[in-house]
C-alpha positions in Angstrom: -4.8 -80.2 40.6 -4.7 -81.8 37.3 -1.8 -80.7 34.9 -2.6 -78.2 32.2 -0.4 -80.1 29.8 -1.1 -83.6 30.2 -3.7 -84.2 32.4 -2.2 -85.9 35.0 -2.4 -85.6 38.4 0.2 -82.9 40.1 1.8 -82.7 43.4 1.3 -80.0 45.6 4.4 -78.0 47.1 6.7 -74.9 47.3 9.1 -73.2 44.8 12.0 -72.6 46.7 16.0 -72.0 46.5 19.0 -73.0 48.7 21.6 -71.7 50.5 19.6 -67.9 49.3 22.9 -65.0 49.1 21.5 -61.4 50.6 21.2 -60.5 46.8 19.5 -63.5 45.3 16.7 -63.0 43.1 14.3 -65.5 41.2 12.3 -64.5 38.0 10.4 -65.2 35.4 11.3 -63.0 32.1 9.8 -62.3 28.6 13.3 -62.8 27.2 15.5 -65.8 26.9 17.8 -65.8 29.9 21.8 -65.0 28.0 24.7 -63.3 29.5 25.2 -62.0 33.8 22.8 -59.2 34.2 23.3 -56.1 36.4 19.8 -55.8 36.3 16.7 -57.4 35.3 15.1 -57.5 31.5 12.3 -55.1 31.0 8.5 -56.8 31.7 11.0 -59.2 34.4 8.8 -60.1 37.4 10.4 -61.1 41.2 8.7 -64.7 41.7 10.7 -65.8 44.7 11.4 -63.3 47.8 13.8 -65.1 49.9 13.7 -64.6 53.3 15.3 -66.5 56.6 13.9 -69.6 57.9 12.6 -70.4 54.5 10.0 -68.4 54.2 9.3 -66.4 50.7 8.2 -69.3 48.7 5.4 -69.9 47.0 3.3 -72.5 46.9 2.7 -75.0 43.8 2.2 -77.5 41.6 4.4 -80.2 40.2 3.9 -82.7 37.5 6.8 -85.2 37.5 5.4 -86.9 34.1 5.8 -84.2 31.8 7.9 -81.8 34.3 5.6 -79.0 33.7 5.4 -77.2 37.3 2.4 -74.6 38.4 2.8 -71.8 40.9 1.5 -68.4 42.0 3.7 -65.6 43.6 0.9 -63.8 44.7 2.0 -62.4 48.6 -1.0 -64.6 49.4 0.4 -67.8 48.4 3.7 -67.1 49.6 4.9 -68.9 52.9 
């Protein structure tokens, strides 16, 4: 996949996390990320459902020239 920024080729992988507490959650928001949060911003969506053995991450793309990174978090491309 070529990089929607630069051009440039990407690496294919996974966006994952480490060492993933029971109450762990990865998003993307529409807001600038500021203080702890109970809950999460209005228009927040889950991108990252962490799961035992590693499984819950999405696939993706990476582009270590400009560090612009691609993925979906569609159940579909979740491994």
């Amino acid at each position: 996949m070529d990089c929607p920024k630069c051009g440039k080729q990407m690496e294919e992988g996974w966006l994952a996390i480490y060492e993933p507490l029971p109450i762990t959650r990865v998003v993307w928001q529409p807001v600038e990320p500021g203080q702890v949060r109970v809950k999460k911003p209005e228009g927040a969506v889950r991108v990252i459902r962490p799961k035992a053995g590693g499984k819950g991450c999405p696939t993706g793309h990476i582009c270590k020239a400009c560090e612009m990174t691609v993925f979906s978090y569609a159940e579909s491309d979740v491994t």
